[in-house]
C-alpha positions as CSV (number, residue, x, y, z in Angstrom):
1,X,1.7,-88.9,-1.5
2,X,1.2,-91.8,-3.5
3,X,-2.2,-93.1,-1.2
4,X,-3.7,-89.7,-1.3
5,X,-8.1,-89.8,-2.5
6,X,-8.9,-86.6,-2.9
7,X,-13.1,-88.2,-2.3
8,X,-12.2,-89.5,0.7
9,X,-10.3,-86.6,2.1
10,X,-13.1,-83.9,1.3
11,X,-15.7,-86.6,3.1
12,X,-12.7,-86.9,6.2
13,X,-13.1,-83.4,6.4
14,X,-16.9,-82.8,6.0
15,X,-17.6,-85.6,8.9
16,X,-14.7,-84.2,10.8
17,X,-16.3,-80.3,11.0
18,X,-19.7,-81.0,11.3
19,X,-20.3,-84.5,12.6
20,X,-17.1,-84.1,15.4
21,X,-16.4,-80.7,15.9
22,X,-20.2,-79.4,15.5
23,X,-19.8,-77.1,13.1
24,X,-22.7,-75.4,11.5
25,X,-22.6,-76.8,7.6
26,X,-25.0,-73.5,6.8
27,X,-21.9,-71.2,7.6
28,X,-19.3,-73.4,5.5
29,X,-17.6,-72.8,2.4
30,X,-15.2,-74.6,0.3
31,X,-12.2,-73.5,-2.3
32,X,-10.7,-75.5,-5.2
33,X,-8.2,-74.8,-7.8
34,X,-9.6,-73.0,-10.2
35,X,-7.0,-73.3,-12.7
36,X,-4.9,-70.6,-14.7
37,X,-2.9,-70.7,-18.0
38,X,-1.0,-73.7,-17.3
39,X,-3.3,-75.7,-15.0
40,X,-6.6,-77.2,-15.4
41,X,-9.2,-76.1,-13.0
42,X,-9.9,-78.9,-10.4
43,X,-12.9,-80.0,-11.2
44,X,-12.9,-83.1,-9.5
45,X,-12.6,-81.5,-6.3
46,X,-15.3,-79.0,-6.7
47,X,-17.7,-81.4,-7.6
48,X,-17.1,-83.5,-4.5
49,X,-17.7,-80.5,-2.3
50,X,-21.3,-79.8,-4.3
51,X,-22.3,-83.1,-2.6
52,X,-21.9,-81.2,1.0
53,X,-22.4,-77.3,-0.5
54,X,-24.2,-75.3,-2.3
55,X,-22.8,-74.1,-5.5
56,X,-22.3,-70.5,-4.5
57,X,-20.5,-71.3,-1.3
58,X,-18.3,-73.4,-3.3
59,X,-15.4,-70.8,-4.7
60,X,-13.0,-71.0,-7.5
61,X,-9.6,-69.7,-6.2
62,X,-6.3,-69.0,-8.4
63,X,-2.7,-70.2,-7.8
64,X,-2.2,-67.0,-5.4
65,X,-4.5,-68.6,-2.9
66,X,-5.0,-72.1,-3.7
67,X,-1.5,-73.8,-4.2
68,X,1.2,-75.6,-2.2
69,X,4.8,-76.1,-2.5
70,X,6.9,-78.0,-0.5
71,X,10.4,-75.7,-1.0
72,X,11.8,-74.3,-4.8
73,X,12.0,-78.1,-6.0
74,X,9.7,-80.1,-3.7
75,X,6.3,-81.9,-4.7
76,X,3.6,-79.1,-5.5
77,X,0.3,-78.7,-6.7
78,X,-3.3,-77.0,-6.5
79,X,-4.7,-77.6,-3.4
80,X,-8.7,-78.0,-3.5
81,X,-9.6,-79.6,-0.5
């Protein structure tokens, strides 16, 4: 985990649906954390994905839908992108 960019990761992923599998960017929307009482909201992630969306298609999520766990005492965290 420790050679994980978050930047790079959300650009991996736009060139990777729209540049190699074709996808149409117009029909694409992207999640982040949107943080709860104990978690800031991942703003960092959102505002890469504004460089690629438009603000509306980029959605705030809670825990419930955006975060992952690795097992009761594994690595977790929100996941944004």
């Amino acid at each position: 985990f420790g050679d994980y960019f978050k930047e790079e990761a959300i650009d991996y992923a736009w060139e990777l649906l729209t540049t190699v599998y074709k996808l149409d960017p117009e029909r694409m929307y992207a999640t982040y954390y949107k943080g709860d009482n104990s978690l800031e909201p991942d703003l960092e992630a959102r505002d890469f994905w504004l460089k690629y969306l438009p603000e509306e298609r980029v959605i705030g999520c809670d825990a419930k839908d955006n975060f992952w766990e690795m097992g009761e005492t594994g690595p977790c965290g929100p996941c944004s992108e």
